[in-house]
C-alpha positions as CSV (number, residue, x, y, z in Angstrom):
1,X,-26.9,237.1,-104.5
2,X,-23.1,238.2,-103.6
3,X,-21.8,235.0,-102.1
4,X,-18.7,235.4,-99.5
5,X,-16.2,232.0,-99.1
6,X,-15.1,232.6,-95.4
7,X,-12.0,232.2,-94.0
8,X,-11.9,229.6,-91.6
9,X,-11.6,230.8,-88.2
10,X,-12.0,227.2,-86.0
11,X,-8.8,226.3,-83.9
12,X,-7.4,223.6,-84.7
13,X,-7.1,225.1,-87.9
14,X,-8.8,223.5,-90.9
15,X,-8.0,224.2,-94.8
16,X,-11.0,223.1,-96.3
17,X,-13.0,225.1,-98.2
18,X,-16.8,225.2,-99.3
19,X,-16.4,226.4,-102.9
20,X,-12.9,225.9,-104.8
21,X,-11.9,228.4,-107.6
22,X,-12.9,226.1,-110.3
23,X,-16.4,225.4,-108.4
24,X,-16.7,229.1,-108.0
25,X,-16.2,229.7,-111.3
26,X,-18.3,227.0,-112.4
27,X,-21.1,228.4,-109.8
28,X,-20.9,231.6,-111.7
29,X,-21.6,230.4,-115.2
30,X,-24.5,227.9,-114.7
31,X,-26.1,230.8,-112.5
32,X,-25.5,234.5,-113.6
33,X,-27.4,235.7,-110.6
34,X,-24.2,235.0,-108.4
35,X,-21.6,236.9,-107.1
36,X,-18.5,235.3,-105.7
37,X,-15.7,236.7,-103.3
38,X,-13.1,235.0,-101.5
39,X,-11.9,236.4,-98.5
40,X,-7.9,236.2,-97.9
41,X,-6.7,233.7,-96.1
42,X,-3.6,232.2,-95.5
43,X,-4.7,229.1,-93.8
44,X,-7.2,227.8,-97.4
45,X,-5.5,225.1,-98.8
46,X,-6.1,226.7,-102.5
47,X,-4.5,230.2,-101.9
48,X,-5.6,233.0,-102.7
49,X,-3.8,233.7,-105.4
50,X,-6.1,230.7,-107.4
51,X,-8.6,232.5,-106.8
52,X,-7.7,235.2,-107.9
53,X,-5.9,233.6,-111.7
54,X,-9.5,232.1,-111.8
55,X,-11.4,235.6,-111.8
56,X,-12.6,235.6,-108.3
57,X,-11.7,238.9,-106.3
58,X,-10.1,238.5,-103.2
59,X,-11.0,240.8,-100.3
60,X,-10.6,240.9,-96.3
61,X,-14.1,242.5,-95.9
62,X,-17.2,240.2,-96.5
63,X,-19.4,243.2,-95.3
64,X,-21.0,243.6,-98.8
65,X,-21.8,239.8,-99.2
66,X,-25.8,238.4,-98.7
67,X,-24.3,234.7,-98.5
68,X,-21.2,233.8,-96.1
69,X,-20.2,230.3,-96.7
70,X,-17.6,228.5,-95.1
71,X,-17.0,224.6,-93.3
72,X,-16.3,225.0,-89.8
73,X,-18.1,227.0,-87.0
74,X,-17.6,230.7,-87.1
75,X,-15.7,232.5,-84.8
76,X,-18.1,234.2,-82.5
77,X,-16.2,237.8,-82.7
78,X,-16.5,237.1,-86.4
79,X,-19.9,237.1,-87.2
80,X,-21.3,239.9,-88.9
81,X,-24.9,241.4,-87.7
82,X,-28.1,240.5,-90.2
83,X,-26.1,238.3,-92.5
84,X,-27.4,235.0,-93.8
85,X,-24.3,232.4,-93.1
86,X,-24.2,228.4,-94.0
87,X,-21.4,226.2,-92.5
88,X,-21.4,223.3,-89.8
89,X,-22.7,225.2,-86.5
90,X,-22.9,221.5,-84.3
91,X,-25.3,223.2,-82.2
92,X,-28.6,221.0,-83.5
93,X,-27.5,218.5,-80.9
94,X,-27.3,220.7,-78.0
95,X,-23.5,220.5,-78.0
96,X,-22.2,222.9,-75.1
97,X,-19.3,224.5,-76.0
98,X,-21.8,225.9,-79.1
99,X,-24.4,227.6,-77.2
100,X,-22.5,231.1,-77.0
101,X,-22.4,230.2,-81.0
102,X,-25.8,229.8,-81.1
103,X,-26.6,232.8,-78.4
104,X,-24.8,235.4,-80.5
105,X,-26.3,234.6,-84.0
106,X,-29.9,235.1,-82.4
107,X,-28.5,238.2,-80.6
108,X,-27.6,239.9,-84.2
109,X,-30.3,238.6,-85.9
110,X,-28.5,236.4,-88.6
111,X,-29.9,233.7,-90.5
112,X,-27.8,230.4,-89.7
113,X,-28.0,227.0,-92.6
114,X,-26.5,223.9,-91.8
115,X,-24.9,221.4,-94.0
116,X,-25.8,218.7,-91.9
117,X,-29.4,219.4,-92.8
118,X,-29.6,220.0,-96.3
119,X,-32.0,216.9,-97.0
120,X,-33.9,216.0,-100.1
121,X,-37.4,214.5,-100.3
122,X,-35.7,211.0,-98.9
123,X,-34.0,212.7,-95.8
124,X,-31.0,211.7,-97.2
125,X,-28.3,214.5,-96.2
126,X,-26.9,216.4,-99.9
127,X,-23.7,216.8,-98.7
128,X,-21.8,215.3,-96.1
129,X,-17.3,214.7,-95.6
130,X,-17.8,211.2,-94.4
131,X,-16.3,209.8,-97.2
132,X,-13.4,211.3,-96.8
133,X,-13.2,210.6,-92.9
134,X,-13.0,207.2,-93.8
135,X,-10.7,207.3,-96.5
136,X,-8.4,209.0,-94.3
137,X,-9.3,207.3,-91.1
138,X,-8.4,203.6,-93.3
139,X,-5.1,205.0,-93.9
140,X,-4.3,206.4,-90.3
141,X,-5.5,202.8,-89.3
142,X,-2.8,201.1,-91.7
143,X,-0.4,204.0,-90.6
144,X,-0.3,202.8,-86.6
145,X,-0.5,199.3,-88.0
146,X,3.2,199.8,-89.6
147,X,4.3,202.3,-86.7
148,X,3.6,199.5,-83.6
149,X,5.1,196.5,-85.6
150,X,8.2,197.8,-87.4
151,X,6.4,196.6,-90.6
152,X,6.5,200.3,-92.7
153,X,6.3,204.1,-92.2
154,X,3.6,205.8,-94.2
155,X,3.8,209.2,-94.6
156,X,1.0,211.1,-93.1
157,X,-2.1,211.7,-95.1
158,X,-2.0,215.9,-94.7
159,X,1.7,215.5,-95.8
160,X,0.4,214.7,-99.1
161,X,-0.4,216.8,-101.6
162,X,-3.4,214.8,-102.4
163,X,-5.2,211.7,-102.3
164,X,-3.3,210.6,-105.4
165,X,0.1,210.9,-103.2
166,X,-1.5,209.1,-100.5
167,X,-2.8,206.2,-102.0
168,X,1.3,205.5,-104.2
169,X,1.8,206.0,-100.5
170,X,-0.2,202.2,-99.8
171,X,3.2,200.9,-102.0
172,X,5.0,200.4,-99.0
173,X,2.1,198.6,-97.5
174,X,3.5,195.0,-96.7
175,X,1.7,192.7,-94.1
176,X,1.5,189.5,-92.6
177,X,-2.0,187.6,-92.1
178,X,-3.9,189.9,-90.3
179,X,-7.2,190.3,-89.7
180,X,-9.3,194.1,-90.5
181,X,-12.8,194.4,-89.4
182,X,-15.2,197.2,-90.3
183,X,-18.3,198.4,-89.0
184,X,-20.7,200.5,-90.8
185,X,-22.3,200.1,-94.3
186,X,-22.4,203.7,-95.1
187,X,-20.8,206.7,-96.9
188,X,-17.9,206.7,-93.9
189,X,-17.1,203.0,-94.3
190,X,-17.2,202.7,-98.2
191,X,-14.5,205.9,-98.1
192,X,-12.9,203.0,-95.6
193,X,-12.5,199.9,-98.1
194,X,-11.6,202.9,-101.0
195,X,-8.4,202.8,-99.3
196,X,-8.0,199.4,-98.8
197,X,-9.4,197.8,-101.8
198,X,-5.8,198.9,-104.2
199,X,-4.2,196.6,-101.3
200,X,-6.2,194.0,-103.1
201,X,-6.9,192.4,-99.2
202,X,-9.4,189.6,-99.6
203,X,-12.9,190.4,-97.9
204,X,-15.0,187.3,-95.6
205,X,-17.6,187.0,-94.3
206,X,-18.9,187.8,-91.0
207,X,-19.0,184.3,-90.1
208,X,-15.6,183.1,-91.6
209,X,-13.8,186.1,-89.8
210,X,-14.4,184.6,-87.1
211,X,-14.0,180.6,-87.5
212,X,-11.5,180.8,-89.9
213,X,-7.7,181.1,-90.6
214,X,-5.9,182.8,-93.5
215,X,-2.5,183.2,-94.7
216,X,-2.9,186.5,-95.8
217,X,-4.3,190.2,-94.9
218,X,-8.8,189.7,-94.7
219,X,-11.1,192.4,-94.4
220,X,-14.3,191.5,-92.9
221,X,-17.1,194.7,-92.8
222,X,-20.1,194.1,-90.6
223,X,-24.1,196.0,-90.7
224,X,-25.9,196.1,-87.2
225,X,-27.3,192.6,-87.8
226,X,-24.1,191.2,-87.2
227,X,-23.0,192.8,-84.3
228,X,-26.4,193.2,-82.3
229,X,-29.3,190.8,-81.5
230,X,-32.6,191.7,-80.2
231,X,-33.5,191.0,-76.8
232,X,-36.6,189.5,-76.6
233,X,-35.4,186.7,-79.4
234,X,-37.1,188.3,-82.3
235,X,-35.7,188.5,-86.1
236,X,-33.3,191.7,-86.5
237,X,-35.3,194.1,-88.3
238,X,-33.6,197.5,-89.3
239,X,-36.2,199.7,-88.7
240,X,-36.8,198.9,-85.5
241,X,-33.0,199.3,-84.5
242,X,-32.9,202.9,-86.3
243,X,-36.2,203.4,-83.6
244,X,-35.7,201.5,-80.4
245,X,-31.9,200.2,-80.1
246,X,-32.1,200.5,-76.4
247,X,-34.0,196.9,-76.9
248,X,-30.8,195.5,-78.6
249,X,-27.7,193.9,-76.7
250,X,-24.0,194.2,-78.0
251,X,-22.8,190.3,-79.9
252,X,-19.4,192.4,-81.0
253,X,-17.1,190.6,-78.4
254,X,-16.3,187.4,-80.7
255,X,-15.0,189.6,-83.5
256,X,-12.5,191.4,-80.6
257,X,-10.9,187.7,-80.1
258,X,-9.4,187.7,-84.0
259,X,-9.3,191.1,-85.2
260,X,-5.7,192.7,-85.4
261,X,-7.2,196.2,-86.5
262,X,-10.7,197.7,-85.7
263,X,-11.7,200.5,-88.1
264,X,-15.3,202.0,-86.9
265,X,-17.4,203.9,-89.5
266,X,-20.7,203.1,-88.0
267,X,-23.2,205.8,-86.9
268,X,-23.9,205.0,-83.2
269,X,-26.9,206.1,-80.8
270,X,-26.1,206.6,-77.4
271,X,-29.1,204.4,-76.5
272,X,-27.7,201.4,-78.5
273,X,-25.6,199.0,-76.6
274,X,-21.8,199.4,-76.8
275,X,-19.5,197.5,-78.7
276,X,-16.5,197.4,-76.4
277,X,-16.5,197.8,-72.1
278,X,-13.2,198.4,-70.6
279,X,-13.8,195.0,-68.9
280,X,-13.5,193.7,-72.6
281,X,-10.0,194.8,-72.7
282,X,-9.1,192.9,-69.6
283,X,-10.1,189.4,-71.4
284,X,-7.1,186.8,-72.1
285,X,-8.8,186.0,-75.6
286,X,-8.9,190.2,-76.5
287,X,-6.7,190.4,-79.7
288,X,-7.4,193.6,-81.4
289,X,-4.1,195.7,-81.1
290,X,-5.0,199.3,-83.5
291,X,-8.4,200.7,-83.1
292,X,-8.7,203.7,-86.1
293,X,-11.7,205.1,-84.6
294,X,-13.2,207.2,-87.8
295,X,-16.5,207.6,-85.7
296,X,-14.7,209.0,-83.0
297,X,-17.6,209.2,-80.3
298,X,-15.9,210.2,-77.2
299,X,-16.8,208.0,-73.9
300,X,-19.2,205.9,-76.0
301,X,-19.2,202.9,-77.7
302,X,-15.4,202.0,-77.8
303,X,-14.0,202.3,-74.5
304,X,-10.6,203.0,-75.7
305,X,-11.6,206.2,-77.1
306,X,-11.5,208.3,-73.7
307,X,-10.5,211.9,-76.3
308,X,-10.1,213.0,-79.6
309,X,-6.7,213.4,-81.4
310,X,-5.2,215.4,-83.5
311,X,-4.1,216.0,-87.4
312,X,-0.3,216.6,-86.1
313,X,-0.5,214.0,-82.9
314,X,-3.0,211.1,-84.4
315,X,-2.1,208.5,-82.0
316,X,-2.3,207.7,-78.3
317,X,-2.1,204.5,-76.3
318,X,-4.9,203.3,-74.3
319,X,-3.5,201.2,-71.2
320,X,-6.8,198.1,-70.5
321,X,-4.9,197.8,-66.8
322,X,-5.6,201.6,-65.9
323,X,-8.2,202.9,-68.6
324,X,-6.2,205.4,-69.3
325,X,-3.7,207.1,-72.1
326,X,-0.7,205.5,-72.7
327,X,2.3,205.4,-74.4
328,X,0.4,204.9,-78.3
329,X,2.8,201.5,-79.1
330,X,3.9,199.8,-76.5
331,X,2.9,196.4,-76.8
332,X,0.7,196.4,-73.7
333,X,-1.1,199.0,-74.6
334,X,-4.1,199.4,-77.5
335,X,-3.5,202.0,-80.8
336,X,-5.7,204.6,-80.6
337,X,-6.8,206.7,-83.9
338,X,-9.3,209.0,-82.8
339,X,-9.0,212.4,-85.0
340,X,-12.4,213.7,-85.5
341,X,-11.6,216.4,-88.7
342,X,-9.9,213.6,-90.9
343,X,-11.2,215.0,-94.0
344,X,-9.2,218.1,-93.1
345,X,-6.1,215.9,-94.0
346,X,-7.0,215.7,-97.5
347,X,-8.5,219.3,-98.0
348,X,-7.9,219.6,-101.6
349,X,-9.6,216.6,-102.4
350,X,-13.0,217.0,-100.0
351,X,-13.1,220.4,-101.0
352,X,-13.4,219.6,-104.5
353,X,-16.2,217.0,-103.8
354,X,-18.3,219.1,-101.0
355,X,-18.0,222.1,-103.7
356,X,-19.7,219.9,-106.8
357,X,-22.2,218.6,-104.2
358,X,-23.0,222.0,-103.2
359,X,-23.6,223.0,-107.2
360,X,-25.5,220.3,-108.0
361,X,-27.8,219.7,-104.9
362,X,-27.8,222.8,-103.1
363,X,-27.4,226.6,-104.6
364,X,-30.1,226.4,-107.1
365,X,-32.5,226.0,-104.3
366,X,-31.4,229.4,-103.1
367,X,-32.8,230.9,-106.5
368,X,-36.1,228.3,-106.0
369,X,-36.2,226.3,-102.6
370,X,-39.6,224.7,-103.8
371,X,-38.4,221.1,-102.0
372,X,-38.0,223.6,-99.2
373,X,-34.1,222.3,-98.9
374,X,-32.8,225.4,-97.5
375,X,-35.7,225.6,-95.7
376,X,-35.4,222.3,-93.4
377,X,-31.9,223.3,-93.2
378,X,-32.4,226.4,-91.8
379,X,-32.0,227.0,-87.7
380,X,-32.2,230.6,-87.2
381,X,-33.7,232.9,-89.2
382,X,-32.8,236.6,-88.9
383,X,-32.4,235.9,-85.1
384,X,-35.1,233.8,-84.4
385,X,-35.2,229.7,-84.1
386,X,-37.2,228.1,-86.8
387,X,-40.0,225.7,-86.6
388,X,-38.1,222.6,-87.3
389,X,-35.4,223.8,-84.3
390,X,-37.8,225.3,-81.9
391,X,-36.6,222.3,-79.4
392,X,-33.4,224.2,-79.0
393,X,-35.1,226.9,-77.2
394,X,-33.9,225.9,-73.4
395,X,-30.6,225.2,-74.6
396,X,-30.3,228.7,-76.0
397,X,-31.8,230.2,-73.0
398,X,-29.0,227.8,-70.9
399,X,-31.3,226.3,-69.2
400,X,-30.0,222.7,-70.8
């Protein structure tokens, strides 16, 4: 199998890639039946020119590859007829401004695999950037923190040549007794506390968050049991959240009255009851001041979040009075942090990770898929929606 790594063809632009050279390389001698070629880009954030010292042959045309591999969705005028391609499509969820994505690789009968549903046995997804959005999405959070109060100026995260350079970055990191709350138990908000555990912050509990006072920075995290109750009285059972959160009602407010910063990692359904209402805002008692929104779900949960932002322009200012986009620190106004391709601020780094993820979990199944990975990952094949996706059928037609 000749594998292509794609160029990355998504504006805003994004450096990651799926496969660094060393991965590549490393690919290559645990499976002799792969090919690799990179093709140029001046965008990647390793160059071409790695690959190439590393042995992989660089070349504009992918035309001879079986396998075209990249992060990001693929241009539309880029797609090449009858190939077999594997990146993030977002089209699984109906998302509109995929469909002509999704219409053209039927059209030329390719064969489209998405990360997002590379499962094993467990369903657990085998690869995944959250991590890293919340690593990043921590430090853009501590960022407007410093920026609104006078208190420090971090360079930004996609300044730095790594994660290393960010985290000597957290040096300058002084603050008074604040209070940082996290939601979220998962991948996204353990990446969160990665960057604020060298701050050596002391973590409470849900309950003394709330009724206490401390003389120095606390970081309280909280699971759905804390921040949701049932409705008809019952005991909070998991499960039954994960199945039927429409039965659940929001107990978030009291946290809103003593946090200082708000970082959400948490995965949110758009039947479960929201954590914030612009009529929240309004409230004499509302405290939080910097909401680093890492789950960045637009219109949803947290009113303030009315857009996403960008790598280059993280911050806006969300005005309670109006509901609408402000100046990002003046001091009537809440700090909004809503840039949904944070991992793309540390591309190095998550392309490193994603790449041994990818060697470990996913390519050998390309040789043997006998847990039938690729195959639950699989959405089109050779122009035609699989089983598993066969719900998309009206959306592709337009017709939803």
């Amino acid at each position: 199998m000749h594998i292509g790594i794609l160029k990355e063809t998504k504006v805003p632009i994004d450096r990651r890639t799926p496969l660094t050279p060393e991965a590549a390389v490393e690919l290559m001698k645990q499976y002799p039946e792969f090919q690799i070629t990179a093709q140029r880009s001046d965008i990647r954030c390793y160059n071409d020119d790695e690959y190439t010292l590393s042995g992989i042959p660089v070349s504009d045309d992918m035309s001879g590859c079986d396998l075209l591999v990249g992060v990001k969705e693929v241009a539309v005028s880029r797609l090449l007829q009858g190939k077999t391609y594997m990146f993030f499509s977002h089209t699984a969820k109906k998302q509109p401004h995929n469909r002509k994505l999704l219409q053209e690789i039927v059209s030329n009968k390719i064969t489209l695999i998405d990360y997002e549903y590379l499962t094993g046995n467990d369903n657990n997804r085998l690869v995944a950037f959250g991590r890293w959005a919340g690593i990043v999405g921590a430090y853009n959070g501590l960022r407007a923190l410093g920026l609104r109060n006078g208190f420090f100026d971090l360079k930004p995260a996609h300044e730095c040549h790594e994660m290393t350079e960010m985290i000597a970055e957290l040096k300058k990191v002084h603050l008074p007794p604040v209070k940082i709350l996290i939601t979220g138990g998962g991948r996204v908000a353990q990446g969160a506390l990665e960057t604020l555990d060298p701050l050596g912050y002391k973590k409470v509990r849900p309950v003394d968050f709330i009724e206490k006072s401390f003389n120095e920075p606390v970081i309280c995290q909280l699971d759905p049991w804390d921040y949701v109750r049932r409705k008809d009285g019952d005991d909070f059972d998991l499960q039954h959240f994960f199945y039927y959160p429409e039965e659940y009602e929001s107990v978030f407010y009291p946290y809103s009255t003593v946090t200082d910063m708000f970082i959400p990692c948490h995965y949110w359904d758009p039947r479960s009851p929201a954590f914030l209402e612009k009529e929240d805002y309004l409230k004499p008692d509302f405290r939080i001041s910097v909401i680093a929104d890492v789950s960045c779900d637009i219109d949803g949960p947290v009113a303030s979040t009315i857009r996403a932002s960008t790598i280059e322009e993280p911050f806006y200012g969300y005005d309670p009075s109006s509901g609408s986009e402000s100046d990002p620190f003046a001091k009537k106004n809440v700090t909004v942090m809503a840039v949904d391709n944070l991992p793309g601020e540390l591309p190095r780094d998550a392309s490193r990770e994603f790449s041994e993820k990818l060697i470990e979990s996913v390519f050998p199944s390309f040789l043997n898929d006998r847990d039938g990975i690729i195959e639950r990952a699989t959405i089109v094949r050779e122009g035609g929606l699989t089983r598993n996706f066969s719900y998309l059928e009206d959306y592709l037609a337009g017709k939803e």
